[in-house]
N, CA, C and O atoms as a GROMACS GRO file, in nm:
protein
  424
    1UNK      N    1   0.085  -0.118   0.000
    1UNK     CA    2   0.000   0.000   0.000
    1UNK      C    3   0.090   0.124   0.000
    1UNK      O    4   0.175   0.144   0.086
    2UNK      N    5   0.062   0.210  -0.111
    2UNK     CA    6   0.136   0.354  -0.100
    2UNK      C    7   0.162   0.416   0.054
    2UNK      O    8   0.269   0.433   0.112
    3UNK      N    9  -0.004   0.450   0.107
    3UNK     CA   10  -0.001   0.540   0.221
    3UNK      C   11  -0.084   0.442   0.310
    3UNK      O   12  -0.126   0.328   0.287
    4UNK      N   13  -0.093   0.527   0.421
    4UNK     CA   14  -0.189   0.462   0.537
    4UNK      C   15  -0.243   0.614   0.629
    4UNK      O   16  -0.200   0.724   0.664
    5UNK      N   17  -0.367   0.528   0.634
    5UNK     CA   18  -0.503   0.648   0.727
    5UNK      C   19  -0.424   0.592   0.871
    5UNK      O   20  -0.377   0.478   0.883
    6UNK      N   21  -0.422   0.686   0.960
    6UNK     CA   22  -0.411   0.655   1.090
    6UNK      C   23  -0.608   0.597   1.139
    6UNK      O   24  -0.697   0.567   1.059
    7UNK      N   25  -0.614   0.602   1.295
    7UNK     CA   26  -0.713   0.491   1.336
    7UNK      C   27  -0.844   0.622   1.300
    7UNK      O   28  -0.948   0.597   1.239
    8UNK      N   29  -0.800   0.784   1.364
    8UNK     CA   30  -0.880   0.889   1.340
    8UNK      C   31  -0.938   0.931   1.161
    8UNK      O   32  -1.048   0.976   1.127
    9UNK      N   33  -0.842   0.903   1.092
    9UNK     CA   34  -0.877   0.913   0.985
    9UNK      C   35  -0.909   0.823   0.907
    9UNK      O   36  -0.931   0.848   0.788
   10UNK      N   37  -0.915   0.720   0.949
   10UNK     CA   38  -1.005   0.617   0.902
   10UNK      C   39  -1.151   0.626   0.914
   10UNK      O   40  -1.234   0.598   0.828
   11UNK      N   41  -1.172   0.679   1.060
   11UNK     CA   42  -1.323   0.660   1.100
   11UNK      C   43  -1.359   0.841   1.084
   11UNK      O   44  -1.451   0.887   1.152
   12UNK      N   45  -1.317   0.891   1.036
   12UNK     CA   46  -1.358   0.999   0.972
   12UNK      C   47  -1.420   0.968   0.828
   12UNK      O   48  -1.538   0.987   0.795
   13UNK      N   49  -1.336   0.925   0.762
   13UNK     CA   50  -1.325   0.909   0.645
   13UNK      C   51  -1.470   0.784   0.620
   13UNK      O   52  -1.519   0.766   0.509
   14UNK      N   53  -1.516   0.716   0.740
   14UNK     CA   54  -1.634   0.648   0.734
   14UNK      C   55  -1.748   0.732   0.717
   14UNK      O   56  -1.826   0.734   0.623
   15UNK      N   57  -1.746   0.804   0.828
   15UNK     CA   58  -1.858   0.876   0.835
   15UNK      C   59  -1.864   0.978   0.692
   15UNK      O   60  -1.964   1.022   0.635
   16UNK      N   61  -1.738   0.996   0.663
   16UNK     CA   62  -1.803   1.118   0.516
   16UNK      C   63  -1.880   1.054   0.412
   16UNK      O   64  -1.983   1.103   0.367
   17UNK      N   65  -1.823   0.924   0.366
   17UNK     CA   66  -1.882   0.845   0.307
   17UNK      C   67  -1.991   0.819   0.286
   17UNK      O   68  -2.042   0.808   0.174
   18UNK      N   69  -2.068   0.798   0.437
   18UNK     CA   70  -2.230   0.782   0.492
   18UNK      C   71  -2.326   0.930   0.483
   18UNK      O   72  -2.446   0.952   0.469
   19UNK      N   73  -2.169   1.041   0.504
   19UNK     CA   74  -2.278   1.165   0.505
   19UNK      C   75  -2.281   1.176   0.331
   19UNK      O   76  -2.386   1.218   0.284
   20UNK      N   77  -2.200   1.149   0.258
   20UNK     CA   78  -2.187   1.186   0.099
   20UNK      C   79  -2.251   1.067   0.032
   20UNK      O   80  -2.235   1.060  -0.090
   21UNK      N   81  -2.343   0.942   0.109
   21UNK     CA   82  -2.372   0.854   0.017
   21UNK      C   83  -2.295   0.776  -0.077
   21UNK      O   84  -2.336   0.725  -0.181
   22UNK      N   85  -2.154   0.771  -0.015
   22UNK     CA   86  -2.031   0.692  -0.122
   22UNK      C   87  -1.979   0.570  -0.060
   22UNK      O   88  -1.967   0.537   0.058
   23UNK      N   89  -1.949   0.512  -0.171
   23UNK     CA   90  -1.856   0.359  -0.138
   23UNK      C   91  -1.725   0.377  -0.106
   23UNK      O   92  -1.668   0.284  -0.049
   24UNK      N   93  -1.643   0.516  -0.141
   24UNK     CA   94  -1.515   0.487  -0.194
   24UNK      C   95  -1.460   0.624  -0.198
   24UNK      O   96  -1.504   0.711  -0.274
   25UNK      N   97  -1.341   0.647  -0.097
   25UNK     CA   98  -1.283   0.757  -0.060
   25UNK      C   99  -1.152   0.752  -0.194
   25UNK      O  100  -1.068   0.670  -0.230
   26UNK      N  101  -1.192   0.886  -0.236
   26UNK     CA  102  -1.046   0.869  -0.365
   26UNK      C  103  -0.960   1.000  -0.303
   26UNK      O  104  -1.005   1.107  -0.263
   27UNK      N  105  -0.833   0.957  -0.308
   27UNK     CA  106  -0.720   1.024  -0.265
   27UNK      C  107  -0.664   1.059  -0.426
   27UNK      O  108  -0.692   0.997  -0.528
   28UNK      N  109  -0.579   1.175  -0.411
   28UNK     CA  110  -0.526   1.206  -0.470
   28UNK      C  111  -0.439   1.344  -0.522
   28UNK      O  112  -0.433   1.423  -0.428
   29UNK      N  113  -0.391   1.380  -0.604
   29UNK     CA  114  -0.304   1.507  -0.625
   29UNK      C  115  -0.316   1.586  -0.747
   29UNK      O  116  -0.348   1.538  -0.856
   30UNK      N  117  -0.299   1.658  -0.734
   30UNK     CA  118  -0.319   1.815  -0.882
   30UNK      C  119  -0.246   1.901  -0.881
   30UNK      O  120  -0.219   1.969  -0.782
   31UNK      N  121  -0.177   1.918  -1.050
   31UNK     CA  122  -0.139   2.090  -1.036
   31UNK      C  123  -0.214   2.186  -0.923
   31UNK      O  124  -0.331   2.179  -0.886
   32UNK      N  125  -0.110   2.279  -0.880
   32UNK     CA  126  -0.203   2.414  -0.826
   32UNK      C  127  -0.123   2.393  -0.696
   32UNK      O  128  -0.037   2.311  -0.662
   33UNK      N  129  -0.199   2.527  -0.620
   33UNK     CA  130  -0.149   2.553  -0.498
   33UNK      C  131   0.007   2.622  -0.482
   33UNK      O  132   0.116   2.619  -0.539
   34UNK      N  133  -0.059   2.687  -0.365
   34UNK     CA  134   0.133   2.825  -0.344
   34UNK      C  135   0.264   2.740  -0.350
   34UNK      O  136   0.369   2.804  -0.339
   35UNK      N  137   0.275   2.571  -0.370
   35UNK     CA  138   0.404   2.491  -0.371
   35UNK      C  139   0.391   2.429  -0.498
   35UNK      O  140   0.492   2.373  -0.541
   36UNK      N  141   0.303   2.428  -0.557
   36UNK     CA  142   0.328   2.366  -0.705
   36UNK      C  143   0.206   2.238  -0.742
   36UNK      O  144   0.142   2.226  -0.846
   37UNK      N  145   0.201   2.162  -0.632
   37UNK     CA  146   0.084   2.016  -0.592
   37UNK      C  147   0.078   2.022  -0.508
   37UNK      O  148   0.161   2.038  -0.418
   38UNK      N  149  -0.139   2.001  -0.512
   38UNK     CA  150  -0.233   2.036  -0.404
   38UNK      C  151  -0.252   1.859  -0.384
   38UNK      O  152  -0.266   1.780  -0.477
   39UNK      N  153  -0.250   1.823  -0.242
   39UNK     CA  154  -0.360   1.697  -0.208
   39UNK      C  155  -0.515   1.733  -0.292
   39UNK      O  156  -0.552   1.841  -0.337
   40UNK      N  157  -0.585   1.602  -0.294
   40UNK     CA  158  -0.753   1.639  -0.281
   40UNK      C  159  -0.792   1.528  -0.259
   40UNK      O  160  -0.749   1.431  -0.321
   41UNK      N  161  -0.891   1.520  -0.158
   41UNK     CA  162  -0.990   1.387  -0.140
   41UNK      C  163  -1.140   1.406  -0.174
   41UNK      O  164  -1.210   1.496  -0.127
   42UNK      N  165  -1.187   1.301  -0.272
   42UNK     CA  166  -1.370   1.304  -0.269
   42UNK      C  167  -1.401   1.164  -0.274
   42UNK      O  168  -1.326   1.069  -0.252
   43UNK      N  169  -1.543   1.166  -0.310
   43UNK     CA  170  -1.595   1.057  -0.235
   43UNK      C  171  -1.687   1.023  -0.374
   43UNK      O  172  -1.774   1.087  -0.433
   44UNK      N  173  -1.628   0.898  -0.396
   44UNK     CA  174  -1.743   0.828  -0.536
   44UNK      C  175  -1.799   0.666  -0.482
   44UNK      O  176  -1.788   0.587  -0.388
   45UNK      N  177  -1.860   0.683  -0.605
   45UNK     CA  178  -1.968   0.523  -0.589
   45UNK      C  179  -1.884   0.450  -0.637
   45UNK      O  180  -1.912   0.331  -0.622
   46UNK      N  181  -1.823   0.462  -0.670
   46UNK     CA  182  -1.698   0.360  -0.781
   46UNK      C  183  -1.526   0.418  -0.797
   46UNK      O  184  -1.490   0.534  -0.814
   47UNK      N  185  -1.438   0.290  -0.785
   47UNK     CA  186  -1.318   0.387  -0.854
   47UNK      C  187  -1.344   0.381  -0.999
   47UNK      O  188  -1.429   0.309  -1.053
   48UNK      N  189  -1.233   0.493  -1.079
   48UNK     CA  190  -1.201   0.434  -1.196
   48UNK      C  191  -1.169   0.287  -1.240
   48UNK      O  192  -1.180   0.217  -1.140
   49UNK      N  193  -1.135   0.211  -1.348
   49UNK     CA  194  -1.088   0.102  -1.390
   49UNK      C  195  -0.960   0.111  -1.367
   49UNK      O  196  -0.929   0.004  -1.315
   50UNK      N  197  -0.875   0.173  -1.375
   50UNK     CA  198  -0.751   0.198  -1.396
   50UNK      C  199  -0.681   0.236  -1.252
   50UNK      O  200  -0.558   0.243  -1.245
   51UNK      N  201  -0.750   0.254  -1.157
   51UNK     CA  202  -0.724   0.315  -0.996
   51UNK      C  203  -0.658   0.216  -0.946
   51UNK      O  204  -0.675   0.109  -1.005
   52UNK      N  205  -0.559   0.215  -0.818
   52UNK     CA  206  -0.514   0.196  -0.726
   52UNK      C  207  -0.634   0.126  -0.613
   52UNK      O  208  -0.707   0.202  -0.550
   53UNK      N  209  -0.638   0.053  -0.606
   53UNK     CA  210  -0.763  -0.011  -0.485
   53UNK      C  211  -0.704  -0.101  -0.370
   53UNK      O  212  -0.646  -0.209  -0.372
   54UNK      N  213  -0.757   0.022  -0.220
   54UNK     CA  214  -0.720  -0.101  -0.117
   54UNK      C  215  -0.785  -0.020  -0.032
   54UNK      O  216  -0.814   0.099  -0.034
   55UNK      N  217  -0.809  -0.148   0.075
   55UNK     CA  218  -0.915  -0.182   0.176
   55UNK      C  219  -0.776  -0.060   0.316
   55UNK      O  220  -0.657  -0.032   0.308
   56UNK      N  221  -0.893  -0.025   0.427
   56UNK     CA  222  -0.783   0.000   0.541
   56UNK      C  223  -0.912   0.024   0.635
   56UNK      O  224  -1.004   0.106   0.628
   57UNK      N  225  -0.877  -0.101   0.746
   57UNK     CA  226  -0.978  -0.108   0.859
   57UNK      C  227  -1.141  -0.123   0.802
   57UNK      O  228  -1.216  -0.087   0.892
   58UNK      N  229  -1.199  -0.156   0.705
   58UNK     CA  230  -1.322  -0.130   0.668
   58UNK      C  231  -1.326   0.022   0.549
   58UNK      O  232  -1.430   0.076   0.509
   59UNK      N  233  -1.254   0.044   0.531
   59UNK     CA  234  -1.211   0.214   0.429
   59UNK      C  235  -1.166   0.160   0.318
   59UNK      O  236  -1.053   0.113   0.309
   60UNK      N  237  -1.275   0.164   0.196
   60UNK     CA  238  -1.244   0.195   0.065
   60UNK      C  239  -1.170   0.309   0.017
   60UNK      O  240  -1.217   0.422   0.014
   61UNK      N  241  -1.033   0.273  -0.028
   61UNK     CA  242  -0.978   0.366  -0.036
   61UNK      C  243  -0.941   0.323  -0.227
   61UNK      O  244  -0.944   0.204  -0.260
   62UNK      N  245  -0.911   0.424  -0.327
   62UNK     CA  246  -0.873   0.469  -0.470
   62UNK      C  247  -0.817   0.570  -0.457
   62UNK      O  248  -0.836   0.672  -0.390
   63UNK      N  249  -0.699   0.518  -0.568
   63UNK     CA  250  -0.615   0.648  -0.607
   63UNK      C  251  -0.558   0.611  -0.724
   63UNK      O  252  -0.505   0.502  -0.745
   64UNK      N  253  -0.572   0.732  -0.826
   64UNK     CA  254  -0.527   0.756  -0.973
   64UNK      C  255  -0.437   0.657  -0.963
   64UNK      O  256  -0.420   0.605  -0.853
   65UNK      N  257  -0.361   0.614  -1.078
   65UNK     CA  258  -0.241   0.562  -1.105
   65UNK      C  259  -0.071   0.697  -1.121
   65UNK      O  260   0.051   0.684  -1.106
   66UNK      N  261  -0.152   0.797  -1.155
   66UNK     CA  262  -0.010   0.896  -1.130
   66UNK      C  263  -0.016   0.994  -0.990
   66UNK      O  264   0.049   1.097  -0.967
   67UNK      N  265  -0.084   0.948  -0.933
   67UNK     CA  266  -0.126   1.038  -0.777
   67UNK      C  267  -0.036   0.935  -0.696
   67UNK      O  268   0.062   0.960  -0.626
   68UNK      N  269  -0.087   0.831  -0.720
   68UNK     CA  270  -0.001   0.713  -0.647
   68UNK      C  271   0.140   0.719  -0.582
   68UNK      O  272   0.190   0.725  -0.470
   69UNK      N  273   0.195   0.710  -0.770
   69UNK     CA  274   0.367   0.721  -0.741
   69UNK      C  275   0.411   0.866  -0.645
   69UNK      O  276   0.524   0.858  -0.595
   70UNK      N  277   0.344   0.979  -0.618
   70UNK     CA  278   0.382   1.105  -0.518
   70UNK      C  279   0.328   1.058  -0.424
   70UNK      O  280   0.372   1.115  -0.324
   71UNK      N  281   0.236   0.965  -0.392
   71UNK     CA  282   0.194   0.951  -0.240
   71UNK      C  283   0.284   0.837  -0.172
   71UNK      O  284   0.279   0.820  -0.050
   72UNK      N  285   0.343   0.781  -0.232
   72UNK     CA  286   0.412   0.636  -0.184
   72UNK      C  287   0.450   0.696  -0.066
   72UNK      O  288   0.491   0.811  -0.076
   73UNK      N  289   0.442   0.618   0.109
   73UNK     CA  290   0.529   0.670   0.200
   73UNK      C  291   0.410   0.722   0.279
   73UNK      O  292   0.402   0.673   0.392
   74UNK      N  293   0.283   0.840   0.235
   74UNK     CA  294   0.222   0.905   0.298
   74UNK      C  295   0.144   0.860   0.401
   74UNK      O  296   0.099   0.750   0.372
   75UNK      N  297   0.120   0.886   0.475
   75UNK     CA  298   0.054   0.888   0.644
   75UNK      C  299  -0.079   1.022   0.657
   75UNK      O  300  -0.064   1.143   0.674
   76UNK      N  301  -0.158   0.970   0.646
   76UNK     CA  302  -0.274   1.050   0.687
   76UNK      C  303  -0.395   1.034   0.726
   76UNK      O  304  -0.493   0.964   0.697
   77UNK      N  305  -0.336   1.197   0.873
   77UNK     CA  306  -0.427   1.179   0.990
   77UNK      C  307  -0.527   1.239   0.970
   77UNK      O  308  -0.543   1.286   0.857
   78UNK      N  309  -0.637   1.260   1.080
   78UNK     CA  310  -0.736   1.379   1.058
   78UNK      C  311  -0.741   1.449   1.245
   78UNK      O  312  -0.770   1.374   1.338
   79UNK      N  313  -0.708   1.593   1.266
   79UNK     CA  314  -0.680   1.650   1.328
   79UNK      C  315  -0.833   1.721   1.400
   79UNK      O  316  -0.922   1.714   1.315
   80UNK      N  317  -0.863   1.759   1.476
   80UNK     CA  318  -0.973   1.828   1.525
   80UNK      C  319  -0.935   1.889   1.620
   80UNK      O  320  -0.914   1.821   1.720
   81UNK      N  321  -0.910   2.044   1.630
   81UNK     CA  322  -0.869   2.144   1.750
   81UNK      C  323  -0.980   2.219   1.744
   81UNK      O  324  -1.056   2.216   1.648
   82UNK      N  325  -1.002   2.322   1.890
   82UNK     CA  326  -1.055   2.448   1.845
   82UNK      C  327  -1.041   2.520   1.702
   82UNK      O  328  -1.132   2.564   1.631
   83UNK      N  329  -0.888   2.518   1.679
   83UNK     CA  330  -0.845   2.639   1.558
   83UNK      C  331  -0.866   2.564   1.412
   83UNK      O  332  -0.890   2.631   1.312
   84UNK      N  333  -0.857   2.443   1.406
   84UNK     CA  334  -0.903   2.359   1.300
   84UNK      C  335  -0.886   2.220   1.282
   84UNK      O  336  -0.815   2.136   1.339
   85UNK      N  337  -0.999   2.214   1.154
   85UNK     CA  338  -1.004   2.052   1.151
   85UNK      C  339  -0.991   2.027   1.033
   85UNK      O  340  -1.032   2.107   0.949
   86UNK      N  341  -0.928   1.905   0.997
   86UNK     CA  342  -0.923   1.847   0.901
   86UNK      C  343  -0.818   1.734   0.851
   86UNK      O  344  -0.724   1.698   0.922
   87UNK      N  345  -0.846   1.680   0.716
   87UNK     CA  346  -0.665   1.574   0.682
   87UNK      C  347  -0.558   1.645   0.710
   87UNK      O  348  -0.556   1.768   0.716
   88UNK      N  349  -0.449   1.559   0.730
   88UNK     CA  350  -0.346   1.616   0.745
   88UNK      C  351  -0.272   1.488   0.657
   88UNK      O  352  -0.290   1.368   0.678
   89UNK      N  353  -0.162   1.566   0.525
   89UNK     CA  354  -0.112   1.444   0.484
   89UNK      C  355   0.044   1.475   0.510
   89UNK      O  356   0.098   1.573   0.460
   90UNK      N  357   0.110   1.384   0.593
   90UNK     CA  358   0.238   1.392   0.593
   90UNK      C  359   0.316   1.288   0.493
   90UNK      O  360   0.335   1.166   0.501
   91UNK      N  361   0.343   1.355   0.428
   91UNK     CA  362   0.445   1.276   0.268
   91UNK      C  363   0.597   1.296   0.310
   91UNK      O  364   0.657   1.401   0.328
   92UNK      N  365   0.637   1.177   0.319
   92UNK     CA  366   0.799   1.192   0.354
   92UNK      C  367   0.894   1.241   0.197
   92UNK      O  368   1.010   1.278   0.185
   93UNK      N  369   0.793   1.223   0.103
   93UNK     CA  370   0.893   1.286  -0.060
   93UNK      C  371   0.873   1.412  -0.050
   93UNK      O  372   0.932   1.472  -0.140
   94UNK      N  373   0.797   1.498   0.042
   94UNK     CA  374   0.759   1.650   0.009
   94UNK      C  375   0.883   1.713   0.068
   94UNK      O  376   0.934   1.701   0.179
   95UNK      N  377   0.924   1.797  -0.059
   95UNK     CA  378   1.088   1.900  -0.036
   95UNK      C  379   0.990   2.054   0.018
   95UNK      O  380   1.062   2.153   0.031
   96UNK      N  381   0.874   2.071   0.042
   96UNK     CA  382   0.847   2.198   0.053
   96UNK      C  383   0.722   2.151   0.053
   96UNK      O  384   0.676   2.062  -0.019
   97UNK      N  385   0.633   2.251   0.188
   97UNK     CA  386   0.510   2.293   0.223
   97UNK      C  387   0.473   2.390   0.234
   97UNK      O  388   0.547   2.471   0.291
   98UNK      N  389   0.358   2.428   0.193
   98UNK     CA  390   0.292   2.552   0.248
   98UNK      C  391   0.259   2.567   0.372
   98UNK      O  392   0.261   2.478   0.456
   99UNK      N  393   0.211   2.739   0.397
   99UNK     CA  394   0.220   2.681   0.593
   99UNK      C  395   0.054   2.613   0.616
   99UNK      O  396   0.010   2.579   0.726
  100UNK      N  397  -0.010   2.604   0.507
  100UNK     CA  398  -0.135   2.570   0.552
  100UNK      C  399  -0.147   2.434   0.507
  100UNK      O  400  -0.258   2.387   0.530
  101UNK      N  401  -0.063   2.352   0.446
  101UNK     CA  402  -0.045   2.218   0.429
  101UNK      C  403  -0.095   2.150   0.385
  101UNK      O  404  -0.100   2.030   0.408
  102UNK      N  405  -0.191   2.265   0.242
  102UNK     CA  406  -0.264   2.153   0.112
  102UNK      C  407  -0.223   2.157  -0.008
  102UNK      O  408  -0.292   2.127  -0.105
  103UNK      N  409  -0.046   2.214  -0.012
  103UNK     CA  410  -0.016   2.201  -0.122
  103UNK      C  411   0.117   2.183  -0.048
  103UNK      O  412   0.144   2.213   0.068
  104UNK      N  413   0.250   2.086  -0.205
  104UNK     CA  414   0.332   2.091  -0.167
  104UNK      C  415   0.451   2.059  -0.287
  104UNK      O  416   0.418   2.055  -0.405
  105UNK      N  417   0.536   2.046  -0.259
  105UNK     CA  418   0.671   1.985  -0.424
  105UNK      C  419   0.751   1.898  -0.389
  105UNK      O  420   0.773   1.898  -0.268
  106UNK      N  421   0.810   1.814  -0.453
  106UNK     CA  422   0.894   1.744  -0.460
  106UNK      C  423   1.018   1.777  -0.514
  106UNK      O  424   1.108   1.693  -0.519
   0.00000   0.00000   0.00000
């Protein structure tokens, strides 16, 4: 497996599913953002044919075939403070982050 959900972001990642009516959490990456490549996660009924497919704790998880090779390594949590909430993806290939930590470069 490329990455891994910690135990919080697993059971986050359940419930969005149930609130979005989806089978299948897709991970993945895009041009854009103040470092060059943005993370993005959504939520479909299906992967592509061509996707990355694996199970974690009960978590359908997909990811592109070229999102993949930049995530190899990644770890991601999901955080909840007063000041904010949300994924957090720590990628051990990222040479540079933004300070708000949804974009990044290699």
């Amino acid at each position: 497996m490329a990455l891994t959900l910690t135990g919080s972001a697993v059971n986050r990642g359940k419930e969005l599913l149930v609130e979005k009516n989806a089978s299948w959490l897709r991970i993945g990456i895009r041009g854009g953002g103040c470092s060059g490549l943005s993370y993005f996660m959504d939520y479909v009924a299906e992967p592509e044919a061509t996707d990355k497919q694996f199970e974690q704790d009960g978590l359908n998880v997909c990811i592109d075939r070229k999102s993949y090779l930049f995530l190899n390594g990644t770890e991601i949590d999901w955080e909840h403070s007063l000041v904010k909430s949300g994924f957090v993806f720590k990628n051990p290939d990222a040479k540079k982050t933004c300070s708000c930590g949804e974009s990044f470069s290699l």
